[in-house]
C-alpha positions as CSV (number, residue, x, y, z in Angstrom):
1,X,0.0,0.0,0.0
2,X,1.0,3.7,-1.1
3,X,1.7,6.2,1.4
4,X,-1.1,8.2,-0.6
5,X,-3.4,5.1,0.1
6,X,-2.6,4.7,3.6
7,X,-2.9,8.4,4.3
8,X,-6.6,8.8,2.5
9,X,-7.6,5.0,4.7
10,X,-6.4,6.6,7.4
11,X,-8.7,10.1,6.8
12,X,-11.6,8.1,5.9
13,X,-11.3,5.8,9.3
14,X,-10.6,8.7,11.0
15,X,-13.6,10.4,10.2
16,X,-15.5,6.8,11.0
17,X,-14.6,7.1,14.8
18,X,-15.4,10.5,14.8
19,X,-19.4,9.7,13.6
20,X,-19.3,6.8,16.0
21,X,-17.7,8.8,19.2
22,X,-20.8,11.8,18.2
23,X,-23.4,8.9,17.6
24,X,-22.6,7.3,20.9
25,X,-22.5,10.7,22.2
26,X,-26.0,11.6,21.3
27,X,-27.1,7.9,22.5
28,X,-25.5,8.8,25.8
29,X,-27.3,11.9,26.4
30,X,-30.5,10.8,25.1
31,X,-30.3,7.6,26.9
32,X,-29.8,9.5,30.0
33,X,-31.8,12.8,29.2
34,X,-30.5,16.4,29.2
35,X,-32.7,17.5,32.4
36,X,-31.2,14.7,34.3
37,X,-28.0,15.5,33.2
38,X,-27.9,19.0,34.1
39,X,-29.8,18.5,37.0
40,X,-26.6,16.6,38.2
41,X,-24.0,18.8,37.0
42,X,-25.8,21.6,39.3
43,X,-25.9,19.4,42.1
44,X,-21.8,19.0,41.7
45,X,-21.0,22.6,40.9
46,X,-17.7,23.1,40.7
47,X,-16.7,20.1,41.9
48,X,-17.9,18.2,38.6
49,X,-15.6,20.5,36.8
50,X,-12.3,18.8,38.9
51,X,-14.0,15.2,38.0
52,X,-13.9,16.1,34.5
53,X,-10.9,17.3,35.0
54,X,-9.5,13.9,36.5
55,X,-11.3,11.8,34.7
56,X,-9.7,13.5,31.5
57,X,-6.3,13.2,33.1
58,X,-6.7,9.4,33.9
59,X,-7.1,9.1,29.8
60,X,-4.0,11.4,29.2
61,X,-2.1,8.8,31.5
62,X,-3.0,6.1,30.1
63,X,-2.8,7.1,26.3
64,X,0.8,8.2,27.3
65,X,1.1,4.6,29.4
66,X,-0.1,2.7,25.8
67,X,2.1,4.7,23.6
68,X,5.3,3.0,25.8
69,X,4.1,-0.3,25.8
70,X,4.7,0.0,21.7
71,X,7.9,-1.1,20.0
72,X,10.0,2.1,19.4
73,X,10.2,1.4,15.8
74,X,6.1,1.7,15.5
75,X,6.1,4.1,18.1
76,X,5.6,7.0,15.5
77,X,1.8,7.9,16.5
78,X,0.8,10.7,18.7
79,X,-0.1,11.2,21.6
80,X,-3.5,12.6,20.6
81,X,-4.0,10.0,17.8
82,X,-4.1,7.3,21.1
83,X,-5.7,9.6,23.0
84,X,-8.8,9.9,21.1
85,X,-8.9,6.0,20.4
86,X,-8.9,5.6,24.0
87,X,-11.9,7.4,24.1
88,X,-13.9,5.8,21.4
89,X,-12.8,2.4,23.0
90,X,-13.8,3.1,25.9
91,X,-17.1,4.7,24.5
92,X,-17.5,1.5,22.8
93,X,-17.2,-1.0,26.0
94,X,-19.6,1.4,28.3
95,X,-22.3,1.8,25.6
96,X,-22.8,-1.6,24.2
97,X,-23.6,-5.1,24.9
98,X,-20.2,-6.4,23.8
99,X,-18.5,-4.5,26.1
100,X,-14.5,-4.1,26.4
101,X,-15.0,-7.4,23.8
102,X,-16.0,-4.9,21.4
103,X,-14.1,-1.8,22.6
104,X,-10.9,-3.2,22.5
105,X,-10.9,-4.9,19.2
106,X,-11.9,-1.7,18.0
107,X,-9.0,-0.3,19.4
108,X,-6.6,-2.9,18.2
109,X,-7.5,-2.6,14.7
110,X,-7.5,1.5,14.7
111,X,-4.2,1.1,15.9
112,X,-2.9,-1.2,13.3
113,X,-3.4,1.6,10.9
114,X,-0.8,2.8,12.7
115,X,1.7,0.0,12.8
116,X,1.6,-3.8,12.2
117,X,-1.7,-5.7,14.1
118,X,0.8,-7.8,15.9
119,X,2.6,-4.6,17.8
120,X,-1.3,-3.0,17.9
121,X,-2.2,-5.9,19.7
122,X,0.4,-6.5,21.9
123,X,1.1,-2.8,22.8
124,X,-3.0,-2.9,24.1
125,X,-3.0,-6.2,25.6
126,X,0.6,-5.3,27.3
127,X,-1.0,-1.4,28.8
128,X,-4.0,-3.0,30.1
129,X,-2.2,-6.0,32.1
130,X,0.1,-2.8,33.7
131,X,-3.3,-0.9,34.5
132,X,-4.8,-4.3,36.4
133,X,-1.4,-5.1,38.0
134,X,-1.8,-1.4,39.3
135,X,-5.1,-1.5,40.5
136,X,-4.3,-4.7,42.3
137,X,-1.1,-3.2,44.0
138,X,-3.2,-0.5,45.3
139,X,-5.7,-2.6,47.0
140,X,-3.0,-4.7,48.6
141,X,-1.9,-1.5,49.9
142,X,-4.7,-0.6,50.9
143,X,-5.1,-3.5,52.6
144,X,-2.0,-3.3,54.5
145,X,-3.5,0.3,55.9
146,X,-6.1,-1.4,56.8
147,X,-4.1,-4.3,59.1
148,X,-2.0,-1.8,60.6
149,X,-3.9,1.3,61.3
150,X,-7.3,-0.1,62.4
151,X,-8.1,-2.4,65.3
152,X,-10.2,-5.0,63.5
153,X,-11.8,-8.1,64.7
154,X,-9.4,-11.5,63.9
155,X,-12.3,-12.9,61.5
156,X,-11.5,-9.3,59.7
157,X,-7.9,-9.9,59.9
158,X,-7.4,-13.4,58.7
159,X,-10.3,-12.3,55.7
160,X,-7.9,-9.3,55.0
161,X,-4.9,-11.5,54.8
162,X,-6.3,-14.1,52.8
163,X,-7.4,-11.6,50.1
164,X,-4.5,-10.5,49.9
165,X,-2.7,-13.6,49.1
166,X,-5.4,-14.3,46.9
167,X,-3.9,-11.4,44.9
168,X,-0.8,-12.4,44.7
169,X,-1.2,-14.9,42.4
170,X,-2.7,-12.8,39.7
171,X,0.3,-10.6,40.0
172,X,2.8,-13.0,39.5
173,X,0.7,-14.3,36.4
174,X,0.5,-11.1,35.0
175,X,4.6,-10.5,35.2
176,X,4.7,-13.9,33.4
177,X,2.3,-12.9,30.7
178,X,4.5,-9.8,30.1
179,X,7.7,-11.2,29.8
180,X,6.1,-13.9,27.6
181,X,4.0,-10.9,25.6
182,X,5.7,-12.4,21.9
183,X,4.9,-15.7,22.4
184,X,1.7,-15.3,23.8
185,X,0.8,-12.5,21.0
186,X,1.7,-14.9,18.2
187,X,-0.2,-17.5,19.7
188,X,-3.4,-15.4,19.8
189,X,-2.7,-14.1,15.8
190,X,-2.3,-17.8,14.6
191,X,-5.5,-18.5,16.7
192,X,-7.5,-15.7,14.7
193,X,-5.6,-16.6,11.5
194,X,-6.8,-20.2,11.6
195,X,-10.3,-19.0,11.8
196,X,-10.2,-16.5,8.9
197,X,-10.6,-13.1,11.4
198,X,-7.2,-11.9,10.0
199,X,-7.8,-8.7,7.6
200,X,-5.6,-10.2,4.8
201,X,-2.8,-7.0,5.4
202,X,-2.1,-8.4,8.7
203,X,-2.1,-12.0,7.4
204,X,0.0,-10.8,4.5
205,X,2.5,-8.6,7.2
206,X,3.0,-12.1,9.2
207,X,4.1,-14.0,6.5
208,X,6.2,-11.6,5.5
C-alpha cells in the first residue's frame, strides 16, 4: 500500500470514529436525558468540573502509558492519535452489549493503521495487564492500611490476609504474561488466522 493510500484510509477511518464517538455521544445523552443531566452537573457545581478534570487526566495517563508499551520502531503515533482511540474504545465498551469485547478490538484494529496488528495488539493487551497489575497493587496496599492502622476483629484480619494472598497470584501471572507478551501475542494471531478473522494486510505482514 502507497503512502497516498494509507494516508486517504487513514482520513476516511478517522472520520469513522469521529461519527461513531458523536453517535454514541448523542445515545449517551439521550439515553440518560439532558434535564437529568444538568440536574446533576448543578448538584456537583464546581466540583464536577475537577471530575472532568480527573477523569480526563486518567485518559492522558493512560494514552501516554499505551504509547510505551509500543515497540520504538512503531512508536511514530501521537499522543493525541491514542488519546482519542482511547476514548472511542472506551465509549464503545460502556455503551454496548459487547463491552470491552467490542471496545478493545476496535481499538486494536484502529491502531494497526498505525503499525503492524501484531505490535497493535500486543502494545493494548501489554498497557491494560500494567493498568490491572496497578489496580491490584493499590488494594494490597490498601489492605496493609487497613491491618495496621485499624483495630479490626481477627475474622476481619485473617479475611484481610487471605485476600490478599489471593492477589498475589494474579500478579505473579500477569509479570509472566509480560515477559512472555511475543509468544503469547503470536499465539493469539495464529489463533485468529486459523479462523479467517485476519484482515488479509495483517495475514500478509505475518508472513512476511
Amino acid at each position: 500500500m502507497t503512502a497516498l493510500n494509507r494516508l486517504n484510509r487513514y482520513q476516511k477511518l478517522s472520520l469513522v470514529w469521529l461519527v461513531i464517538g458523536l453517535a454514541l455521544f448523542a445515545f449517551l445523552v439521550y439515553r440518560t436525558g439532558i434535564g437529568t443531566i444538568l440536574s446533576n452537573i448543578k448538584l456537583f457545581g464546581y466540583y464536577f468540573l475537577i471530575l472532568l478534570l480527573i477523569s480526563g487526566t486518567r485518559q492522558v495517563l493512560r494514552a501516554f502509558a499505551w504509547r510505551y508499551c509500543i515497540e520504538r520502531e512503531h512508536r511514530q503515533v501521537s499522543l493525541f492519535e491514542l488519546f482519542k482511540l482511547r476514548l472511542v474504545g472506551d465509549a464503545i465498551t460502556d455503551l454496548t452489549v459487547a463491552g470491552p469485547v467490542l471496545g478493545e478490538t476496535a481499538k486494536t484494529y484502529a491502531a494497526a493503521e498505525h503499525m503492524p496488528l501484531t505490535f497493535s495488539l500486543s502494545s493494548i493487551f501489554i498497557e491494560n495487564l500494567i493498568y490491572s497489575l496497578a489496580v491490584i497493587v493499590f488494594i494490597i496496599s490498601g489492605a496493609f492500611v487497613l491491618l495496621g492502622r485499624i483495630a479490626l476483629p481477627n475474622q476481619v484480619r485473617i479475611a484481610t490476609v487471605a485476600g490478599i494472598l489471593a492477589l498475589v497470584a494474579p500478579v505473579l501471572v500477569a509479570v509472566w504474561l509480560i515477559s512472555r507478551r511475543r509468544l503469547l501475542i503470536s499465539g493469539i494471531l495464529n489463533w485468529l488466522e486459523q479462523r479467517d478473522w485476519l484482515p488479509e494486510e495483517s495475514r500478509a505482514e505475518r508472513r512476511a
